[in-house]
Steps between C-alpha positions, in 0.01 A plus 500: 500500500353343777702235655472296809881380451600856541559708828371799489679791657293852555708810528249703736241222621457742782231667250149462515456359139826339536463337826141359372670326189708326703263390707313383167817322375605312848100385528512406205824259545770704411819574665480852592739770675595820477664841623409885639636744773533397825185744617182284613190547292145355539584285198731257610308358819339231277845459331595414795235275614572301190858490555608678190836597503543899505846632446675819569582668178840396407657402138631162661098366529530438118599147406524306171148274574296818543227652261454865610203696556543823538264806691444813268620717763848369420730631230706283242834656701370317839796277616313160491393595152833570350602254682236248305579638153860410559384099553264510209192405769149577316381845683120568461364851605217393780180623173693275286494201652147543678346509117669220375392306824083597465518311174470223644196518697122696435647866605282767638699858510385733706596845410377926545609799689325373855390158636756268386608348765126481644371346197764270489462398859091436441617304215724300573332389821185444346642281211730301696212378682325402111841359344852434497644828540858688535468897559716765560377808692662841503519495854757246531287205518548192257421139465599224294289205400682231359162368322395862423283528214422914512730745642387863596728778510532871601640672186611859550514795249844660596736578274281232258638212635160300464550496165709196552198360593270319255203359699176320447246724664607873609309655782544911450381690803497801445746832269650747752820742418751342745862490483593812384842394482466296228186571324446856337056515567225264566454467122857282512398321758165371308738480236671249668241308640305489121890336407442256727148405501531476140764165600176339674445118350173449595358821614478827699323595810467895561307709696256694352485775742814618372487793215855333374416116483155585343741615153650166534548290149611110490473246212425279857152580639435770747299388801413850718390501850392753710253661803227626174305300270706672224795184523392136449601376822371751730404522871136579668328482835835607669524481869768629701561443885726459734576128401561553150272565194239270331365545164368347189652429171356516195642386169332541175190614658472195728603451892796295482414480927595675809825609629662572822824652550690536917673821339374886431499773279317563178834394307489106695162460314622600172813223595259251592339583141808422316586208677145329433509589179820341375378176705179503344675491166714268633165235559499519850105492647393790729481314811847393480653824453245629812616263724849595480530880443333579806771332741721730302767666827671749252845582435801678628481835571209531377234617743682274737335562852627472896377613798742657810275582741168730380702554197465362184815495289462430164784474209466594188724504199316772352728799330272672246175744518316263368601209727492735780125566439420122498689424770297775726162398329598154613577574867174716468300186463685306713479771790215688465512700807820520573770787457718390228859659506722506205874434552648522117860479366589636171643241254730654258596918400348487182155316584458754768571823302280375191209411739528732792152642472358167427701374820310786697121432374533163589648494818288797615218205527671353785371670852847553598841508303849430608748535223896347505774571341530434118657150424851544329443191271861318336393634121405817717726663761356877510298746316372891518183410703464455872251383733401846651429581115181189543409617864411862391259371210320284737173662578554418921789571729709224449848422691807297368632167703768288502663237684624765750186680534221268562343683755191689371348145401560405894140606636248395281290258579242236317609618157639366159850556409538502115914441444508520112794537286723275301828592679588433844208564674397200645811487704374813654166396588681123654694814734215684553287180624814379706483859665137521568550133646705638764263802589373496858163386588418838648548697164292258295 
């Protein structure tokens, strides 16, 4: 499947999973390009800065010498995939080829509802500093090693593509009814994830804090970790500050040592726990695995900070209750006496309608909220709910922005701007900070 006398060819690199595989693939010496729209995204900067080749989409791209690699978000009638089918080229869906490529290395999967991408990003940094390492990180980061030994991968639930995925060690953060275009309650969701975790090699790490993941069964064994002495890797003496949190971990009743993590919330810790706990299986000694996890810097979008003045503007991909909540416990400890003002942007009709009260508890936390326009996604393009139907549940008045309307976030001053939302939304807060920029010195 996996050959370095093929050019591979990815219809869609422009994605975040896609654009990290072919990252993987040209690290790792392969001949890479690919194709998308001609509208910039985040993604292809380090395309770019690697001088991959991105195309316009266009049926003439596709060539005789190319293997194709195609982005789910793509149908079989797409031009450059007819267009393949009539040459006979090899087409692999981008799940498809991603599991046959993890068998090659030690695979850790990281899967659940929330904290992929997080997890991932602790992991991969912390391992690649241990061992040989390629990793692929749902926020459009990837990395190939050519003398790789482990690879560590975000694997997502939606519409059960993980299953393509049969990995060494699964990490399972957490069971949360997301989705609810595809999956029909939180009980097929866990169904899902007990699929996949049941494709684990060598074994699974859950957290035991979650009601779902404590039914889990494997024929692979079950390693649980969690903030109560209830899992077997569990953490104690937590402290949280300003710079971070520190805490002990114990495993099988012994203190495996002392941790320190440059990243907040409760949910960071329980990360932390999952990573250490795979690497621990793994052999690695405590001290190692210190050293490295705390220079951790995080990942995109992902409680990614700037300051513009007194204002701290953080970015945060954030788009359900319960990612919400973290996100605003995080910025909590981060900020503890500051005003913390939530600017959040719907992602998708149905998640909204099936979680609009949960959407109001949890943003209700936040000292202020801001609320934008529901994001008409491609699978998505409109639905019965608005955004005046969220404002009225939220239990403070709350006012609706856009791109047009910045204004009422104009005159604060020395507080935290929480931009969450899987959408659009940090092209908002780029025009909001470009527009505060050019305030005059007498209103600030």
């Amino acid at each position: 499947m996996i050959n370095k006398e093929h050019k591979y060819h990815f219809v869609g690199i422009k994605g975040s999973g896609m654009s990290a595989l072919a990252l993987i693939l040209h690290g790792e010496g392969f001949e890479v390009q690919g194709s998308d729209v001609g509208k910039y995204f985040f993604t292809q900067q380090e395309l770019e800065n690697q001088n991959i080749t991105i195309l316009e989409f266009d049926a003439d791209n596709i060539t005789e010498d190319l293997t194709i690699i195609a982005g789910n978000a793509f149908n079989d009638d797409h031009p450059e995939l007819v267009k393949a089918r009539e040459l006979g080229l090899e087409i692999y869906r981008y799940h498809d080829f991603i599991g046959g490529l993890i068998q090659n290395y030690t695979s850790i999967a990281v899967t659940g509802s929330h904290g992929k991408t997080s997890t991932t990003g602790l992991l991969s940094h912390t391992l690649k500093n241990l061992a040989p390492t390629s990793y692929l990180i749902g926020d459009g980061t990837g990395f190939g090693d050519e003398t790789a030994t482990y690879f560590a991968l975000e694997a997502c639930e939606y519409r059960r593509h993980f299953l393509a995925y049969k990995p060494d060690y699964t990490i399972v953060t957490n069971v949360d009814f997301d989705h609810p275009d595809y999956y029909r309650s939180i009980e097929d969701v866990f169904e899902a994830i007990q699929t996949f975790s049941n494709q684990a090699n060598k074994a699974i790490i859950a957290c035991g804090d979650d009601e779902y993941l404590s039914q889990l069964k494997a024929e692979v064994p079950i390693y649980y970790y969690g903030l109560t002495e209830d899992s077997q890797v569990h953490a104690k003496n937590i402290d949280r500050t300003v710079e971070g949190s520190e805490f002990d971990v114990v495993i099988d009743g012994e203190v495996f040592g002392r941790f320190a993590i440059p990243i907040f919330g409760e949910h960071n810790i329980l990360n932390a726990l999952a990573v250490i706990t795979v690497l621990y299986l793994e052999g690695f000694k405590a001290e190692e695995i210190k050293e490295h996890i705390a220079t951790f810097g995080g990942v995109k979008r992902r409680f990614s900070a700037r300051q513009i003045q007194d204002l701290t503007i953080i970015d945060d991909y954030a788009h359900h209750p319960s990612e919400i909540t973290a996100t605003i416990d995080a910025a909590k400890q981060r900020y503890p006496n500051r005003e913390i003002v939530a600017i959040f942007q719907p992602h998708t009709f149905s998640r909204t309608v099936a979680m609009l009260n949960e959407f109001a508890e949890s943003l209700s936390l936040a000292d202020k909220v801001y609320l934008v326009e529901i994001f008409n996604s491609a699978r998505e393009a409109n639905g019965e709910v608005t955004i005046e139907d969220l404002a009225k549940l939220i239990h403070q008045n709350v006012e609706i922005i856009s791109t047009d309307h910045l204004s009422p976030l104009m005159d604060y001053k020395d507080a935290v701007f929480l931009f969450m939302g899987a959408g659009d939304i940090d092209e908002l807060s780029r025009q909001f900070e470009k527009a505060y920029a050019n305030l005059s010195p007498n209103r600030l």
